[in-house]
C-alpha positions in Angstrom: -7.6 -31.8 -26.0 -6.0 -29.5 -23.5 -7.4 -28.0 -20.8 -7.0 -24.6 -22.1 -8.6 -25.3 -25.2 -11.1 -27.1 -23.8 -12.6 -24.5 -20.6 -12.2 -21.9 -24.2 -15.3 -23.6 -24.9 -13.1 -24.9 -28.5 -15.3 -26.9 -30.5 -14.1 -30.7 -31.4 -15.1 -32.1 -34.3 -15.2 -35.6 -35.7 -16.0 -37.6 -38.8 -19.4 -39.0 -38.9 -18.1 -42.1 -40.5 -16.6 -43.2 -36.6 -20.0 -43.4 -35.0 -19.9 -46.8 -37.5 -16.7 -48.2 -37.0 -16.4 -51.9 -36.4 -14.8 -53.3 -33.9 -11.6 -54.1 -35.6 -11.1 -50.8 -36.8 -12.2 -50.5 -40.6 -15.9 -49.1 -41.8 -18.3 -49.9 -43.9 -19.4 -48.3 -47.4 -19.8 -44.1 -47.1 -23.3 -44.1 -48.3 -24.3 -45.6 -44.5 -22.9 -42.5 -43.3 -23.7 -40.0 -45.6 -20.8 -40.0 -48.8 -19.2 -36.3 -48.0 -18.2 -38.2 -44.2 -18.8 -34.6 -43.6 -18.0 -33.6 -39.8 -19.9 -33.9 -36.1 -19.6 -32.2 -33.5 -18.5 -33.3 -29.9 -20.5 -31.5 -27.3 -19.6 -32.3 -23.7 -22.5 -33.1 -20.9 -21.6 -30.5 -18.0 -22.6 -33.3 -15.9 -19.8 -35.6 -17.0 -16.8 -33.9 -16.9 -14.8 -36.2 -14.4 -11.1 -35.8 -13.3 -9.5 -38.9 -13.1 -8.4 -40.2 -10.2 -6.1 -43.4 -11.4 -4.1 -41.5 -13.8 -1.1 -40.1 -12.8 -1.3 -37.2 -14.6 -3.7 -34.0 -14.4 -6.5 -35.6 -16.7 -10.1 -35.2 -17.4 -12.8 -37.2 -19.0 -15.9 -35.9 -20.9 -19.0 -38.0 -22.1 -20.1 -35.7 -25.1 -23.2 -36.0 -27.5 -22.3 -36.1 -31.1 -24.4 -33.3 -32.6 -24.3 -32.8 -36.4 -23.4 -29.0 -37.0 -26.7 -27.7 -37.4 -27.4 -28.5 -33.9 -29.8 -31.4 -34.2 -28.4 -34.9 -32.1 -27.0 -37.5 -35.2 -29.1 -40.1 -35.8 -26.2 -42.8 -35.3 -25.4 -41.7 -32.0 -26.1 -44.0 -29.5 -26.8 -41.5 -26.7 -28.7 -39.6 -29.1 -31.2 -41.9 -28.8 -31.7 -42.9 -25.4 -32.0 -39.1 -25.3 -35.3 -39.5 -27.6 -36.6 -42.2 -26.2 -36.6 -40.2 -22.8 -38.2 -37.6 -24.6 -41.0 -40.1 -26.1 -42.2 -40.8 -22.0 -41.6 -37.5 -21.4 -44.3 -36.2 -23.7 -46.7 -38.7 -22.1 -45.7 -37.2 -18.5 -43.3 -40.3 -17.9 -40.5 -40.7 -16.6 -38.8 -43.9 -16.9 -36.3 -45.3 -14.0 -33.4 -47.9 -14.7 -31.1 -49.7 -12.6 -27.7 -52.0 -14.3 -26.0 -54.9 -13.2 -22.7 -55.5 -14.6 -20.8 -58.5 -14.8 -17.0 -58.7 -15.3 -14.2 -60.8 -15.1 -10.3 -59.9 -13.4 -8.4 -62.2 -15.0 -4.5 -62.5 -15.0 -2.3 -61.1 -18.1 -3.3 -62.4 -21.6 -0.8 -61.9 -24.0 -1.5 -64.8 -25.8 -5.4 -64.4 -27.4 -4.9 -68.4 -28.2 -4.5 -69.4 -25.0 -7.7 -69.5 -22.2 -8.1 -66.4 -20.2 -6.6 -67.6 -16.4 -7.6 -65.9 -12.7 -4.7 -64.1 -11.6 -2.6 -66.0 -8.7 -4.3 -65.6 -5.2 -2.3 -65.3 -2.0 -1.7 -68.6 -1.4 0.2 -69.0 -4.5 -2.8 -70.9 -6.4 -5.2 -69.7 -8.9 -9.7 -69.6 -7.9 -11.6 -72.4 -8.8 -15.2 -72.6 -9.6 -16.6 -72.5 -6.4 -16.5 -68.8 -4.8 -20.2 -67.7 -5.3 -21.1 -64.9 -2.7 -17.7 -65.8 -1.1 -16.7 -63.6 1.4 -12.8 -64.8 1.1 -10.0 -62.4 -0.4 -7.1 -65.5 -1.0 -7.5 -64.0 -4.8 -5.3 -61.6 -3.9 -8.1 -58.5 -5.4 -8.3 -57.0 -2.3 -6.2 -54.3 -3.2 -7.6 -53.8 -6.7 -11.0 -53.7 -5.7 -10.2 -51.3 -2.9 -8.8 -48.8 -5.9 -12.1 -49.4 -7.9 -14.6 -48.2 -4.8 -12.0 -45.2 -3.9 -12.5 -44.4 -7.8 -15.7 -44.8 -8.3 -16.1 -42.0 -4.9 -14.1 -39.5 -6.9 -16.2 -39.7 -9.6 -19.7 -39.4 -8.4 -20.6 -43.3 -9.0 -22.7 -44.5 -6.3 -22.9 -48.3 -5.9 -25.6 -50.7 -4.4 -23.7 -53.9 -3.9 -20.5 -55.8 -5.2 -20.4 -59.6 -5.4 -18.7 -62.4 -6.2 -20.9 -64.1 -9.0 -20.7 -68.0 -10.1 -18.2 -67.7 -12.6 -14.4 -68.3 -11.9 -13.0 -64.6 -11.0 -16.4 -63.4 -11.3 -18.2 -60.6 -10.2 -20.6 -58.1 -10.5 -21.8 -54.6 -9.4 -25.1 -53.2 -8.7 -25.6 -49.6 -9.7 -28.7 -47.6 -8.3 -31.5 -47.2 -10.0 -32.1 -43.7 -11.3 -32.8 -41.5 -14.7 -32.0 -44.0 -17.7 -29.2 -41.3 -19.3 -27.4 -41.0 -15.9 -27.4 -44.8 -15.5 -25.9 -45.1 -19.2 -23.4 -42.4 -18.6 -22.3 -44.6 -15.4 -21.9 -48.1 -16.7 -20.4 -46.7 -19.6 -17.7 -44.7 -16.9 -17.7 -48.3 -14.8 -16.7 -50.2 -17.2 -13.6 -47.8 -18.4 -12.9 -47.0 -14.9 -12.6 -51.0 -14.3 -10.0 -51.5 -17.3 -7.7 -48.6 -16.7 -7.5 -49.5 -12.4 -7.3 -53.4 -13.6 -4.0 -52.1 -15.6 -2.4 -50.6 -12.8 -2.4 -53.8 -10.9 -1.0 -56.1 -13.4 -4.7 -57.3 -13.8 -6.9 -57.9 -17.0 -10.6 -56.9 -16.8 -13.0 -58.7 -19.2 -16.5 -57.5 -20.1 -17.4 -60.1 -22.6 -20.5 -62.1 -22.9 -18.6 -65.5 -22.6 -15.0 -65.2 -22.1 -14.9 -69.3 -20.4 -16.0 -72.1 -21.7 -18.1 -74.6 -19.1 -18.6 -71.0 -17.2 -21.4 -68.6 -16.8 -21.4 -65.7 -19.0 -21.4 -61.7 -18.2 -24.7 -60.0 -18.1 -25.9 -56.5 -17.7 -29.4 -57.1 -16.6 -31.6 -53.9 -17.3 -34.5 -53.3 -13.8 -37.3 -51.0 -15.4 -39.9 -49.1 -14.1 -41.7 -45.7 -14.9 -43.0 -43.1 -12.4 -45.6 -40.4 -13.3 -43.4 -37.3 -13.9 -46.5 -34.8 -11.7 -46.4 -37.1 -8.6 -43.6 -39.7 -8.8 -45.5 -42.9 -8.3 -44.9 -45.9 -10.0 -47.4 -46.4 -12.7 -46.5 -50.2 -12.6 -48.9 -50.3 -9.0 -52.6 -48.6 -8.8 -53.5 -47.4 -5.1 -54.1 -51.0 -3.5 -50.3 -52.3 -4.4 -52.2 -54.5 -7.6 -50.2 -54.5 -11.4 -51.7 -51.8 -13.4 -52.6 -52.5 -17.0 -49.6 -49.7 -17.8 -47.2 -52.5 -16.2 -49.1 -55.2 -18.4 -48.8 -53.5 -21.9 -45.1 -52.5 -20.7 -44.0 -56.2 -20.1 -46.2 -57.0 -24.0 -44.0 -54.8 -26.2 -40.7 -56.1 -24.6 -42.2 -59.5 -25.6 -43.4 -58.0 -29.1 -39.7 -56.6 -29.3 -37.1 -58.6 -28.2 -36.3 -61.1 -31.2 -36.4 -57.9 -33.6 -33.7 -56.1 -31.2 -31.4 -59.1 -30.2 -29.2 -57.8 -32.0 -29.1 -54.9 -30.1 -28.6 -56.8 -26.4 -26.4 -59.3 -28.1 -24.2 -57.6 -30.6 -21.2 -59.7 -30.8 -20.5 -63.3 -32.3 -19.6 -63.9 -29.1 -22.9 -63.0 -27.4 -24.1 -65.6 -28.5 -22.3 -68.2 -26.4 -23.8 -67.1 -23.5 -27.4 -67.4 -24.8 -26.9 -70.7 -26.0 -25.4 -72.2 -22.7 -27.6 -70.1 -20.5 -26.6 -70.4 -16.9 -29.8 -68.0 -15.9 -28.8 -66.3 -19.4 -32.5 -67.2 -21.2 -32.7 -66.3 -24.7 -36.6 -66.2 -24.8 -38.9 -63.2 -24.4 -40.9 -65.0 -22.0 -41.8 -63.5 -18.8 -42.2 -64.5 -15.2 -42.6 -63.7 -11.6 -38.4 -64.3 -10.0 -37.8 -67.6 -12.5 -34.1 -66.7 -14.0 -35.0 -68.9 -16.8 -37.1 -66.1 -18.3 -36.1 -63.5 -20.5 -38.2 -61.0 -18.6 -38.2 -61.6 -15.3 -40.9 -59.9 -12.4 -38.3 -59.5 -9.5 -40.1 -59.7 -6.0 -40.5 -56.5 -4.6 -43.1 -53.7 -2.9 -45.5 -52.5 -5.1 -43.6 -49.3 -4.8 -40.2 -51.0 -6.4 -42.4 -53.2 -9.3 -40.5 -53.2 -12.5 -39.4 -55.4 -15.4 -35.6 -56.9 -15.8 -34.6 -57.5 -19.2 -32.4 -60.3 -18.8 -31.3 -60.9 -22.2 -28.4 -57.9 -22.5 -25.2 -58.9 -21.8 -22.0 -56.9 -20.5 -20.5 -56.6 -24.0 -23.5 -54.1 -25.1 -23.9 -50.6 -25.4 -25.1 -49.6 -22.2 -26.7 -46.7 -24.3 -28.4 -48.9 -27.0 -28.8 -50.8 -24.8 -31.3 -49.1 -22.3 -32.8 -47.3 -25.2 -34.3 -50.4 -27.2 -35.8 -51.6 -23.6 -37.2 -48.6 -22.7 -38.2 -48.2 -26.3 -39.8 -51.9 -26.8 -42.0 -51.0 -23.5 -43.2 -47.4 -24.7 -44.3 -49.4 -28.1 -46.8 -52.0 -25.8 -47.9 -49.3 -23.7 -49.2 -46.8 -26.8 -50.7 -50.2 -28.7 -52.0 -51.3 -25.1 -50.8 -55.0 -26.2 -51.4 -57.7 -23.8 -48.5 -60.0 -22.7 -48.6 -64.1 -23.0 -49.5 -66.0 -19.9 -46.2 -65.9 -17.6 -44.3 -69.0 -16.7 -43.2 -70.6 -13.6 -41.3 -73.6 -12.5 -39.4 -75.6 -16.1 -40.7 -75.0 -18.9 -40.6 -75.1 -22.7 -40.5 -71.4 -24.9 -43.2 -71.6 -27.4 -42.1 -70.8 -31.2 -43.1 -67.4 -30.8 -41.5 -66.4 -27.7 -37.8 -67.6 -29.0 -35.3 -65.5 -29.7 -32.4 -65.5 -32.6 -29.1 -68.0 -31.7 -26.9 -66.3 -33.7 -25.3 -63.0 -34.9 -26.1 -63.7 -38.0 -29.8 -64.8 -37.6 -30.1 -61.8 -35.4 -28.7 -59.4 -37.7 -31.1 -60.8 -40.6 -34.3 -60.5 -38.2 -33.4 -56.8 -37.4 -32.9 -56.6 -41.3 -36.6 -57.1 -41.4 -37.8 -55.1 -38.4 -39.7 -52.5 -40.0 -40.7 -51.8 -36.1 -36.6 -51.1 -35.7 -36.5 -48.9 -38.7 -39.8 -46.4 -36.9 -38.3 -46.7 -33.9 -34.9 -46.1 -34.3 -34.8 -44.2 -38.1 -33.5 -46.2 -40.6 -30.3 -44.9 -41.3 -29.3 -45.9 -37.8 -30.4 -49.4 -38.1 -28.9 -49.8 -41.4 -25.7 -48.1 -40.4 -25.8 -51.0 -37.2 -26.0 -53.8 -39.6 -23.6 -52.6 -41.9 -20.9 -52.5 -38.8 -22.2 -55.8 -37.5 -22.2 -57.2 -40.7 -18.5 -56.4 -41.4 -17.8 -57.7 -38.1 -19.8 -61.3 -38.7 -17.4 -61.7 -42.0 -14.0 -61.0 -40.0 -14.9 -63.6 -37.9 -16.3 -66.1 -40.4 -12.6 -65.4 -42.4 -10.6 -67.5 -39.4 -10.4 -71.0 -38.3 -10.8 -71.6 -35.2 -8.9 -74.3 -32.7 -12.2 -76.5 -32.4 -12.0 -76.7 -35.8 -8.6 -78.1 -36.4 -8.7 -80.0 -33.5 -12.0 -81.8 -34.6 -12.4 -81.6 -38.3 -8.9 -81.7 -39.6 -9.2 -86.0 -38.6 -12.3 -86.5 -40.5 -12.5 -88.6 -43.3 
């Protein structure tokens, strides 16, 4: 839109159909998205208006809710309902707080999508290998990209905690603060543009999927949840003597209760999946513990003050929206049915039946089928609308062959 006929307050519309587009660009039957595909509109958030600072040109970018023209939020908007699950705690006199960490590949140029993704060329002519965790070195030659990224992220309001190489070749990942769940949407959604369009400029590729390397570890976004009491901002996680409250027990209970219904939520790609079944610290389980990475749900160690719940089981190829709501969402549910969680683990151990998760896209997307919870929590035209996109996403990928298969099959008897 121009700038004119945007600050003219001009209203921009959109089918409703494109909140349901798959990932490869088609759609699936009308009646998911109502048979007129009549129009929504695009409302911008005041508080996301951002110039761009990489583009060469005068631009802006707006993060807008997608209202239907009555005025009500659309049920298939993703932001729409974060927004109601906010608004769920909020009528308890809750607030709940989330933190992100993003994982990400910088890879070189890919023009080729048969070939393996590649880290770009380092300053002394050779390419990273696996062995950079935490390294402080800058032979990879991202110096300069990376300085871009934090000069960018200043100019547009994105405050970071800490940046860090992570285990995986070309690697790394960002901290954001912890703050109100919608703000901390809005900024991993801006991140994780902002990352691709300054990775372009340098002649780099950035890569948010779940598993982009074989033999590697995968790309998370971890989700750090706690809630405050909206009257005097204390954790309700900690009573007065530092000791977990039974809020912070019912929380952690309807994660558990949750998570194999909304996997396909955190995991919404075939290629999720890879990561959660070669888990590098990527547990696909809904058990929870105190700091063990091989639980779903991990207990950080922290002040009573900082107590919370990270999901683990999201990884960077989610909605950042969806996301955080079905967390936040699977928590609220354990607190209002005061459910109690399992025993926690500790140390190597073995996830009971009903503490496993779905392996697949396809398993996932038949267990969320079934998820009557899904369909009260979410409305049911949203969820079915989901699986109808994921679904015509599952077949496009079941319609190739893929190299392991000619490699391996094609000699069989």
């Amino acid at each position: 839109m121009t700038a004119e006929g945007f600050l003219e307050g001009r209203r921009l519309q959109m089918a409703r159909g494109v909140l349901l587009q798959c990932i490869m660009g088609g759609y699936p039957p009308a009646r998911f998205y109502g048979s007129d595909d009549s129009d929504l509109a695009l409302v911008p958030d005041p508080a996301q208006i951002h110039p761009l600072p990489w583009s060469r040109h005068p631009r802006a970018f707006a993060i807008c809710d997608a209202d239907e023209l009555t005025g009500e939020s659309s049920n298939l908007s993703t932001r729409g309902q974060l927004k109601a699950v906010i608004k769920r705690y909020a009528a308890l006199g809750l607030m709940p707080v989330v933190a992100t960490e993003l994982e990400f590949f910088v890879f070189a140029p890919n023009a080729d999508p048969t070939r393996p993704f590649e880290p770009p060329i380092g300053l002394d002519g050779r390419r990273e290998e696996g062995h950079s965790a935490f390294s402080v070195s800058s032979n990879n030659g991202l110096r300069p990209f990376f300085s871009e990224v934090y000069a960018c992220m200043a100019a547009l309001g994105l405050p970071r905690d800490t940046f860090m190489h992570e285990m995986g070749v070309s690697q790394f990942e960002i901290n954001l603060l912890h703050g109100d769940p919608l703000l901390l949407a809005d900024q991993t959604f801006l991140f994780k543009h902002l990352l691709k369009e300054v990775a372009l400029k340098h002649g780099l590729t950035v890569v948010c999927m779940a598993k982009p390397l074989a033999h590697t570890p995968g790309s998370s976004m971890h989700i750090h949840q706690s809630i405050v009491d909206a009257q005097t901002g204390l954790n309700v996680f900690s009573d007065e003597s530092g000791q977990p409250t039974a809020a912070f027990r019912h929380f952690i209970a309807g994660q558990q209760a949750c998570m194999a219904d909304f996997t396909a939520l955190f995991a919404p790609n075939v290629n999720s999946y890879q990561r959660l079944c070669h888990p590098y610290a990527s547990p696909n389980n809904a058990c929870w513990s105190h700091d063990n990475r091989a639980a779903g749900l991990r207990i950080p160690a922290s002040s009573p003050v900082a107590r919370r719940v990270e999901n683990r089981l999201p990884g960077a190829d989610a909605n950042p929206y969806l996301a955080i709501a079905a967390s936040l969402a699977a928590g609220l549910y354990g607190i209002d049915r005061k459910l109690e969680p399992s025993e926690p683990i500790q140390g190597e151990f073995e996830v009971p039946d009903n503490l496993s998760l779905p392996c697949t896209l396809h398993a996932a997307l038949e267990r969320l089928k079934r998820s009557q919870l899904a369909k009260e929590l979410f409305g049911t035209e949203f969820i079915e609308g989901y699986i109808a996109s994921k679904t015509l996403e599952l077949t496009s990928f079941y319609d190739e062959i893929t190299p392991w298969e000619r490699r391996v099959l094609a000699a069989q008897a």
